[in-house]
C-alpha positions in Angstrom: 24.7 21.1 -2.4 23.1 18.9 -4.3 18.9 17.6 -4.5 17.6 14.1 -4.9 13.9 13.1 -5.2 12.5 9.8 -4.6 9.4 7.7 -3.1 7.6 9.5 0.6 8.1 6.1 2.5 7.5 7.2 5.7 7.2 11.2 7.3 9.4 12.7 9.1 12.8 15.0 9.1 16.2 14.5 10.2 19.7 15.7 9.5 23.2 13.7 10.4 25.7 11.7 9.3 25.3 8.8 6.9 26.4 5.4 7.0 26.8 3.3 3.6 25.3 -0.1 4.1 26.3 -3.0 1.4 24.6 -5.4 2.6 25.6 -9.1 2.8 26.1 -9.6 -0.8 28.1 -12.6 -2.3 30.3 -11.5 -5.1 31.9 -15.2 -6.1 29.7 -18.0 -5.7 31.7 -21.2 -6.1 30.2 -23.5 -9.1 31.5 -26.9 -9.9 30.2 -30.2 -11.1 29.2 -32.9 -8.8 28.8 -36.6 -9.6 26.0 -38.4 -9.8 26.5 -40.2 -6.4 27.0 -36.5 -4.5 23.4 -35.3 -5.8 22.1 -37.0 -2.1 24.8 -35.3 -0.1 24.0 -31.9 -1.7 20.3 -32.1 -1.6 21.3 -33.1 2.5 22.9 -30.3 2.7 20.2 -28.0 1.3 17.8 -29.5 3.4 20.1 -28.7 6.4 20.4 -25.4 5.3 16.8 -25.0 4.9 16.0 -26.0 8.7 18.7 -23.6 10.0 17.4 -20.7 8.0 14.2 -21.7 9.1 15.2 -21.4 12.5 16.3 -18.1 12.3 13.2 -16.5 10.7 10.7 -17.9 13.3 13.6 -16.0 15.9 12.7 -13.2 13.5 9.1 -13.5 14.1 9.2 -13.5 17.6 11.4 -10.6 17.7 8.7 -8.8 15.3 5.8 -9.6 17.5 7.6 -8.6 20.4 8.8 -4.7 18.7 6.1 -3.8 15.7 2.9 -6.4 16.2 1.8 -9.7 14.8 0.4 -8.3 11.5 3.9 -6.8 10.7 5.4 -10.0 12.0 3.9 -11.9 9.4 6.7 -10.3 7.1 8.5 -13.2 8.4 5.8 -15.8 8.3 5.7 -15.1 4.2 9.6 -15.6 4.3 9.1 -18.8 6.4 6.0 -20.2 3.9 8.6 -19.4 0.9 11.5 -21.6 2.5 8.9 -24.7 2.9 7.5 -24.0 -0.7 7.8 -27.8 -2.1 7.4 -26.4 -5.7 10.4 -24.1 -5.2 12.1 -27.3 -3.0 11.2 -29.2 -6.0 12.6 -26.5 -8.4 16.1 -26.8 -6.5 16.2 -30.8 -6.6 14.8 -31.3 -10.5 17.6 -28.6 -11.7 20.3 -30.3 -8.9 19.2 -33.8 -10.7 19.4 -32.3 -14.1 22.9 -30.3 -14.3 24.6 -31.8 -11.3 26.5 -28.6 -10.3 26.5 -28.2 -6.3 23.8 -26.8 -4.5 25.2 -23.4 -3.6 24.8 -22.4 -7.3 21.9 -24.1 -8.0 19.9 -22.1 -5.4 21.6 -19.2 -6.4 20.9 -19.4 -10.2 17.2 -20.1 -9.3 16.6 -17.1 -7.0 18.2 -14.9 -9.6 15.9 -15.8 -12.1 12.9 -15.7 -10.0 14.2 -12.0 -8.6 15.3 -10.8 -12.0 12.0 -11.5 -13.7 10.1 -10.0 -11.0 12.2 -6.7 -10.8 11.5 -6.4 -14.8 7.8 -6.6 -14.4 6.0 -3.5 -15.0 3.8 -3.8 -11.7 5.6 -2.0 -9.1 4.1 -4.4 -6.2 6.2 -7.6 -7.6 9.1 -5.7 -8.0 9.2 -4.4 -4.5 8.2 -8.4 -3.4 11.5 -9.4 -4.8 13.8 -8.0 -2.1 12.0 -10.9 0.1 12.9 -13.6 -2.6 16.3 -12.2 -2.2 16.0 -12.3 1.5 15.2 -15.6 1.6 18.1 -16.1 -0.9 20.8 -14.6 1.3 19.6 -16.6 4.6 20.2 -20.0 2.6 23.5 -18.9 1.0 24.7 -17.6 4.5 23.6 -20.8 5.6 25.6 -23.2 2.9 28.4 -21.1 2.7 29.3 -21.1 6.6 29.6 -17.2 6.0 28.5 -14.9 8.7 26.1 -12.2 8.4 26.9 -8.5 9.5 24.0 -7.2 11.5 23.1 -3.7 11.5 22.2 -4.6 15.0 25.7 -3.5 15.9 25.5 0.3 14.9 26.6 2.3 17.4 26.3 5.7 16.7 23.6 7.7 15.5 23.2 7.3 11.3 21.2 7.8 8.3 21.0 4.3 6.7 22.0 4.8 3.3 21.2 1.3 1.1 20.6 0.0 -2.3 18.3 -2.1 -1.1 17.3 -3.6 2.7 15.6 -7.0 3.3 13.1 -6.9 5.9 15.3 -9.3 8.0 18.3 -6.4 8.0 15.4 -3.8 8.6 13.6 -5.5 11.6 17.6 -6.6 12.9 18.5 -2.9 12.9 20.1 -0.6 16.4 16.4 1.3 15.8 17.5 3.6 18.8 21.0 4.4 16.0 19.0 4.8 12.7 17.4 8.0 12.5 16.5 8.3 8.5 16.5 5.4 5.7 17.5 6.0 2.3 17.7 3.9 -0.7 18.2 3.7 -4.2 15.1 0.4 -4.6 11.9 0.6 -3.3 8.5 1.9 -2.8 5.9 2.8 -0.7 4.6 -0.7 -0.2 7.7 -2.6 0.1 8.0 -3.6 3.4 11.0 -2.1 3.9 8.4 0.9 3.9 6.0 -0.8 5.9 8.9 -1.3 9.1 9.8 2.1 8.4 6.5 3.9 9.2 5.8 1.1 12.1 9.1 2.2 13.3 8.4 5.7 13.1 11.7 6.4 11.0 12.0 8.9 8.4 12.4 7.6 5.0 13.0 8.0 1.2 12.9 4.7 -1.1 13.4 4.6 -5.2 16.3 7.4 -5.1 17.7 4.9 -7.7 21.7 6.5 -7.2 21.8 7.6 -3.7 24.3 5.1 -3.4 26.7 6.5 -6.1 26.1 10.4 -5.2 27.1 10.2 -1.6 30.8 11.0 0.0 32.8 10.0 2.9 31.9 12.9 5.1 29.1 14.2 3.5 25.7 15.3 5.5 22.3 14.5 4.4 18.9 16.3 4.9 15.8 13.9 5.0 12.2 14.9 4.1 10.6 11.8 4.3 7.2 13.3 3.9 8.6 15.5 0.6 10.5 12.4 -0.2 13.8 14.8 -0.6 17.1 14.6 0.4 19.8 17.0 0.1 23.5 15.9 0.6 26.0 18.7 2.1 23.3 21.6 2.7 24.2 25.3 2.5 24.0 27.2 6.1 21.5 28.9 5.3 19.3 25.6 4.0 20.7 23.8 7.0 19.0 26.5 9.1 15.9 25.9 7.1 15.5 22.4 8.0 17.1 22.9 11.5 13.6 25.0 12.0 11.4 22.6 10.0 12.3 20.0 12.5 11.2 21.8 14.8 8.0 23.4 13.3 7.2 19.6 12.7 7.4 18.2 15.6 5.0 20.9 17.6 2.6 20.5 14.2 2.7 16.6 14.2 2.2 16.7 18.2 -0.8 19.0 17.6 -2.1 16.9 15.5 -2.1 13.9 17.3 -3.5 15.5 20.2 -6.5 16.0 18.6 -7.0 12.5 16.9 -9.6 11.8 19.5 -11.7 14.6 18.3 -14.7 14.4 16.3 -14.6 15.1 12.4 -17.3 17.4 13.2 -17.9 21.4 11.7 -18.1 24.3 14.0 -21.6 24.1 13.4 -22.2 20.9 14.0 -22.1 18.9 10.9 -20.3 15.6 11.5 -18.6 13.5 8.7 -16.4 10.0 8.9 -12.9 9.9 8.2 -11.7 6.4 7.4 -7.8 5.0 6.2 -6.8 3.0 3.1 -4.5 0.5 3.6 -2.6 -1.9 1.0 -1.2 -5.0 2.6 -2.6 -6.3 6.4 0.6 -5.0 8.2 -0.7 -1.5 8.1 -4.1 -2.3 9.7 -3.0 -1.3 13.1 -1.0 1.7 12.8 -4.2 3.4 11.3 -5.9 3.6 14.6 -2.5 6.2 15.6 -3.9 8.8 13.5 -7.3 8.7 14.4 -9.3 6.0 11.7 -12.8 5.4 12.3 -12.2 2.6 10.2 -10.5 1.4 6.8 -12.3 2.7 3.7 -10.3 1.2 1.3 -8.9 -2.2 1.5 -6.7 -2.8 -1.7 -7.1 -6.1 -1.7 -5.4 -7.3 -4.5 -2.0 -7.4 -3.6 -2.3 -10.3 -1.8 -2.8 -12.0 -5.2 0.6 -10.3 -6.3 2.3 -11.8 -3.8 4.4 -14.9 -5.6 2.8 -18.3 -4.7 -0.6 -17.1 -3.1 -2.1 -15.5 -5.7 -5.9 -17.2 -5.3 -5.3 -19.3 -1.8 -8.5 -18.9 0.2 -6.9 -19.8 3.3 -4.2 -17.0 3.0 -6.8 -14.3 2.3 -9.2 -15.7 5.1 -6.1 -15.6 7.7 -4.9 -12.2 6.0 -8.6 -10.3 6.0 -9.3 -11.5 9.9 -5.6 -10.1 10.9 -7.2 -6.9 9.7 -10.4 -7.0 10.7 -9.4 -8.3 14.5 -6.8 -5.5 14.7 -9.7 -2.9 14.1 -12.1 -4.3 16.1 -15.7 -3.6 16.0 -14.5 -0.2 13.7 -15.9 -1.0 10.1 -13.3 -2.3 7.6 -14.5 -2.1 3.5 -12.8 -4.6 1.5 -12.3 -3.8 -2.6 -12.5 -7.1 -4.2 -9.6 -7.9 -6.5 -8.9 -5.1 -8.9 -5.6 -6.6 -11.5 -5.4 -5.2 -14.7 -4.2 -1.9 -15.4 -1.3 -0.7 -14.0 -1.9 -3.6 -11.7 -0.5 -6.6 -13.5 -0.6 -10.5 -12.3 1.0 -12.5 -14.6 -0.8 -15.7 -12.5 -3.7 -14.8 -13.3 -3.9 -12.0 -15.8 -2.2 -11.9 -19.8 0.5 -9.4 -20.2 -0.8 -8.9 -24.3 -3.5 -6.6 -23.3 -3.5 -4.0 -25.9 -4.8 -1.4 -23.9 -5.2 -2.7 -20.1 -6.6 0.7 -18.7 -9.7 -0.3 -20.8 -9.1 -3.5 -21.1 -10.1 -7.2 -19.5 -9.8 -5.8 -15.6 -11.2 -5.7 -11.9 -14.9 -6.8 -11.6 -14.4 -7.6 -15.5 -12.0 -10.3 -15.0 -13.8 -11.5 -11.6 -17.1 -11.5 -13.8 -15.2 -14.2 -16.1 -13.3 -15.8 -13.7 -16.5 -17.1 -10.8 -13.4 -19.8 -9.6 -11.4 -16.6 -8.8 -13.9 -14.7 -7.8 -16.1 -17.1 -5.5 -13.1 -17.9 -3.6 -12.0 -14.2 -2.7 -15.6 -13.8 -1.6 -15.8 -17.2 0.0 -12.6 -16.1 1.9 -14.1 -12.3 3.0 -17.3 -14.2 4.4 -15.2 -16.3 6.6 -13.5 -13.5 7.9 -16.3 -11.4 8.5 -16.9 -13.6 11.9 -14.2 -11.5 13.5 -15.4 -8.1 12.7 -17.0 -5.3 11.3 -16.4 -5.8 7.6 -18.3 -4.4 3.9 -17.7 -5.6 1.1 -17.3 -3.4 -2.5 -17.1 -3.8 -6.0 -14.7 -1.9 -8.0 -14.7 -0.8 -11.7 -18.2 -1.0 -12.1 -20.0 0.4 -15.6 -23.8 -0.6 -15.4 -26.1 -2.5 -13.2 -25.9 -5.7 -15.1 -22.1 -6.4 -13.9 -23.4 -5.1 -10.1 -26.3 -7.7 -10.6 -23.7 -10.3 -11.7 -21.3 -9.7 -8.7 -24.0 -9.6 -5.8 -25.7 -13.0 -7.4 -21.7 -14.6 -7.4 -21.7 -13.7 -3.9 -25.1 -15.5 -2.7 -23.1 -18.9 -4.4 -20.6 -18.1 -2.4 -22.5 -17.6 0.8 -24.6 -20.7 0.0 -21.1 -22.5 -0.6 -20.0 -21.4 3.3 -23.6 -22.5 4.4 -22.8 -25.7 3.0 -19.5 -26.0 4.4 -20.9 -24.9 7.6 -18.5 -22.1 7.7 -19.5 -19.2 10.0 -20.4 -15.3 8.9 -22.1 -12.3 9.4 -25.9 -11.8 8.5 -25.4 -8.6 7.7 -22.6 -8.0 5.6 -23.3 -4.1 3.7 -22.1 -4.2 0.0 -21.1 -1.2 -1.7 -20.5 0.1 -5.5 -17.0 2.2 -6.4 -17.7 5.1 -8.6 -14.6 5.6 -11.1 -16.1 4.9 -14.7 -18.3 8.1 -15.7 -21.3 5.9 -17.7 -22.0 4.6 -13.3 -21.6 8.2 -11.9 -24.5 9.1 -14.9 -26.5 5.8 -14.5 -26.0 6.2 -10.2 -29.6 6.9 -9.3 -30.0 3.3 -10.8 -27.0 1.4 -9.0 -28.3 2.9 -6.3 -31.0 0.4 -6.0 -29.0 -1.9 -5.5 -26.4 -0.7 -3.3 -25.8 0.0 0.5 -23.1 2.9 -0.1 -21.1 4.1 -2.7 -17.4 4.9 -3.0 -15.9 7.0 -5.2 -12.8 6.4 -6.8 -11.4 9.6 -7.9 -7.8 8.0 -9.4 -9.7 6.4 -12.2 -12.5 8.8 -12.4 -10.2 12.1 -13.1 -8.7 9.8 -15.8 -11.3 8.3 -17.5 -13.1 11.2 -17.6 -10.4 13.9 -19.1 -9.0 10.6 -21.5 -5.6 11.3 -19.3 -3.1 8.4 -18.8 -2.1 9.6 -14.8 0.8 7.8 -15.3 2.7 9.9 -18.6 4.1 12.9 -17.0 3.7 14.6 -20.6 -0.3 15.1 -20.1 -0.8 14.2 -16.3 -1.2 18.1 -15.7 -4.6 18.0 -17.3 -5.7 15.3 -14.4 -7.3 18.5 -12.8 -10.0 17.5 -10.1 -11.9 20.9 -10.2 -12.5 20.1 -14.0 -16.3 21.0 -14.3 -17.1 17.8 -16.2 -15.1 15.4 -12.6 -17.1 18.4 -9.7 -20.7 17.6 -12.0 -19.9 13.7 -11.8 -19.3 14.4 -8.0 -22.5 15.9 -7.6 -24.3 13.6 -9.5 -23.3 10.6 -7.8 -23.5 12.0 -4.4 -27.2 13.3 -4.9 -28.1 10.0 -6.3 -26.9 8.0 -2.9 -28.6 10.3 -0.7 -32.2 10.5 -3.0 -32.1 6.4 -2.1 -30.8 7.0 1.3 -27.3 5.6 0.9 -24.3 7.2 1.9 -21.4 8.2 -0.6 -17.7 7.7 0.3 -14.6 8.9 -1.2 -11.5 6.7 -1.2 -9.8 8.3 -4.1 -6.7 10.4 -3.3 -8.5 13.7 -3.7 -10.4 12.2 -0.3 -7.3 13.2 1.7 -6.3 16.5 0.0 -6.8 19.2 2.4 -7.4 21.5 -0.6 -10.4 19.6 -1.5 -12.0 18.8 1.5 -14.2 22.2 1.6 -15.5 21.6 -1.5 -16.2 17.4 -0.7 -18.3 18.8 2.8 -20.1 21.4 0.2 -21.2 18.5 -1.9 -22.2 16.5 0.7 -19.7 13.7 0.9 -20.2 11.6 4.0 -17.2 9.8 4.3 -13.5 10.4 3.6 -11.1 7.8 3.2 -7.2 8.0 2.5 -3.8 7.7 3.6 -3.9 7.7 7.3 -0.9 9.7 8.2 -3.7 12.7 5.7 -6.3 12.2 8.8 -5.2 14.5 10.9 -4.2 17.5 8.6 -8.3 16.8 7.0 -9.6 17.0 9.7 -8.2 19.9 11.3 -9.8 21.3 8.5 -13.1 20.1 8.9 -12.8 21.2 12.3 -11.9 24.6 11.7 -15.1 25.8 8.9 -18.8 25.4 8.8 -21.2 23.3 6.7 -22.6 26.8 5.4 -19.0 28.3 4.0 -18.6 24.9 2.3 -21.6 24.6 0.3 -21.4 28.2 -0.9 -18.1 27.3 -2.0 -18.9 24.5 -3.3 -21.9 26.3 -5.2 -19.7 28.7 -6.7 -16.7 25.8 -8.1 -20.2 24.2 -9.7 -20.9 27.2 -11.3 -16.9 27.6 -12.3 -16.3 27.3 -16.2 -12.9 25.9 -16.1 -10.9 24.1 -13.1 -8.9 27.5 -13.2 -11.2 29.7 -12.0 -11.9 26.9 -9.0 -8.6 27.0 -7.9 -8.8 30.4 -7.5 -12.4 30.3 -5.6 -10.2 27.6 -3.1 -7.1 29.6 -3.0 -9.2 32.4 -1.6 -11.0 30.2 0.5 -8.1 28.7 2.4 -6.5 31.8 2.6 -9.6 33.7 4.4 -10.3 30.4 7.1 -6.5 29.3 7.5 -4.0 31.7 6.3 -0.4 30.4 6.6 1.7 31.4 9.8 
């Protein structure tokens, strides 16, 4: 029996057989030089390539529309948008000109460049974009090579997918009724391999890294999507275990989801929103599954990750109305763009920061960049026509950069006006709270905001000086620390003394071990993962206002985070003890 961990894609469990897929990989590309009267005849035949490929993702977007939804469709539109790009057309036919080799190679030796520098950047969001590069890739080899594709359409027993990688195209073509698990060695939870995945409803693991090499023919596998585990050739007795896990998760989940119609509302009567975050537009609609009175968090800026659209106005205008249509007259808070960090864009951003936690990021670089920065806003005005939508400023350290940002965004709505482009009156703008010096000066951005959000990531690690991302010190990123529950406090009391309310879209916003103490404080809004909604608010559900804020009283009079945990262990265990 052996254990691999990896990347919680999408929830679920399942046992079975596995089947190794190796994709459509080309292992000899033919290169040879061409004379200079063949260049036209080669660029001909790229072009006639092109069209046929094209051809086959638009048959790709209708089937998408017609299985997931229109906002997971546009997987496909990105794929189409990359095979029309002129600069990368004009890429193919300077470097065609230039070392007159024939075109199979020279498209080849392009993508792999493009691909292999992506997959080295340190920003996990443009390495996992690179599979559609590749994707794109494969389509045009298939199509210049006269080679034809193997469809995973054609699987005809049930299987655990088992992959170094998947394209979006091979994920989408997939016998989904066959595939009951995906595992592979690439990927994370924003690829869109993960995206299909959840849409799909099908258990998965990504970033296994050797999956691949540690499976056998014959072997069985164990997925925990949700614990992102897998366990190849169980013992009985383990078998057993997950045999009844199944089970167990199943009648949980369908509890669960029975009661996603139900108010986030305390036995005495105390009633709190619980809102989703969402990273790219294709997971707008699946929120409303588990319950979302809205979409909290908005990351917008992976949109300006994605290769060749990092600052387009019309691509975030079309990609912030998919969102807001899909949720409907339910409130959507957009975060304006926050690169820098572990969030790198090398469009738009320098990779010599010398430290970029701290360094020239979010509202820091909008701040410097108006061009930039005018246009998202310009582009989340638009879109507010179709919806509901708020807009928030992240990485905020005083009033002076809030002052900055709101007067940016009266240019910008004095730009629409002049355009005679359309938007709401009445657009609420909020303040994120993850930079200690704004939860201490909150009473005064206050003034000047409509609600706040807090951003517990940064906060816990600002605060404690701990990078979350070394493993060697990321135990000290303790939420119950006195010095992160007194910031809490602070900024939440400030919000409601000016009559605002205060938000939490941090990850300790949908961890069910905090949630007693966020009601004690006073939090008014909860926003996280959506598949967390219902587990939160089963616990909100199940306590009172009252027990909260004497527990809550008690972790602010805690000396250490230790003694809180054991103030929460206590309380869980007294209002849900474990069955």
């Amino acid at each position: 029996m052996k254990k691999l961990s990896g990347v919680s894609a999408s929830p679920g469990i399942v046992i079975g057989k596995f089947f190794l897929y190796q994709g459509n990989e080309f292992q000899d590309i033919p290169r040879y030089a061409i004379g200079k009267t063949q260049i036209d005849s080669e660029w001909r035949r790229f072009l006639t390539a092109t069209e046929a490929a094209a051809a086959d993702v638009r048959a790709l977007y209708d089937k998408a529309v017609q299985e997931t939804s229109k906002e997971k469709a546009d997987i496909f539109q990105a794929h189409l948008m990359m095979l029309e790009d002129t600069e990368f057309q004009d890429q193919i036919k300077k470097e065609l000109e230039a070392d007159r080799e024939n075109i199979e190679w020279v498209v080849s030796d392009i993508s792999r460049r493009i691909t292999s520098k992506m997959l080295s950047s340190s920003d996990a969001y443009l390495r996992e974009r690179a599979v559609d590069i590749a994707d794109v890739s494969h389509r045009l080899m298939h199509k210049l090579l006269g080679v034809k594709e193997f469809s995973l359409a054609d699987l005809t027993e049930d299987v655990i997918l088992v992959a170094h990688d998947l394209m979006p195209s091979e994920v989408l073509a997939m016998n989904k009724d066959r595939v009951k698990g995906i595992l592979m060695d690439m990927g994370g939870r924003t690829s869109h391999t993960a995206i299909l995945a959840r849409a799909f409803g099908v258990p998965a693991v990504l970033g296994l890294s050797t999956v691949t090499r540690e499976i056998t023919t014959g072997d069985i596998l164990v997925v925990d999507g949700g614990a992102g585990q897998v366990i190849i050739n169980p013992s009985k007795n383990v078998l057993l275990k997950y045999q009844d896990a199944i089970k167990q998760y199943q009648r949980k989940r369908d509890k669960l989801l029975s009661e996603v119609d139900l108010p986030a509302e305390t036995k005495d009567g105390h009633r709190v929103c619980l809102k989703a975050n969402i990273e790219v537009p294709e997971e707008a609609e699946a929120v409303l599954h588990y319950g979302a009175e809205g979409i909290g968090l908005y990351r917008s800026e992976f949109l300006f990750l994605t290769p060749g659209q990092a600052a387009e106005e019309e691509w975030q205008y079309q990609a912030y109305s998919s969102v807001l249509k899909a949720m409907g007259d339910l409130p959507v808070t957009i975060r304006t763009l926050d690169v820098g960090g572990d969030k790198v864009s090398p469009n738009i951003q320098p990779a010599d920061d010398k430290n970029p936690l701290l360094g020239w990021r979010a509202i820091r670089m909008c701040l410097a960049r108006p061009d930039l920065f005018k246009t998202q806003l310009r582009a989340i005005l638009r879109a507010s026509a179709y919806g509901n939508v708020k807009i928030m400023f992240p990485m905020i350290s005083g009033v002076e950069e809030l002052e900055q940002a709101l007067s940016l965004l009266e240019e910008a709505k004095a730009e629409c006006l002049q355009k005679k482009q359309r938007f709401a009156k009445k657009i609420e703008v909020g303040t994120m709270i993850e930079i200690p010096s704004a939860a201490l000066t909150a009473d005064v951005l206050a003034r000047k905001s409509d609600f706040f959000s807090i951003g517990t990531n940064d906060l816990l690690q600002y605060t404690l000086a701990v990078d979350r991302g070394n493993e060697k010190v990321s135990y000290l990123a303790q939420p119950f620390h006195p010095a992160v529950l007194r910031l809490l406090k602070l900024t939440i009391d400030a919000a409601h003394s000016r009559g605002i309310k205060a938000a939490m879209c941090g990850e300790l916003a949908g961890a069910s071990f905090a949630t007693p103490i966020l009601l004690g404080l006073g939090l008014d809004e909860f926003s996280m993962a959506a598949s967390a909604i219902p587990i939160v608010k089963r616990i909100i559900r199940g306590t009172t206002l009252e027990s909260c804020r004497d527990l809550a009283e008690k972790a602010m009079a805690s000396v250490s985070y230790k003694q809180t945990d054991t103030l929460v262990n206590a309380w869980m265990a007294e209002y849900f003890p474990a069955k």
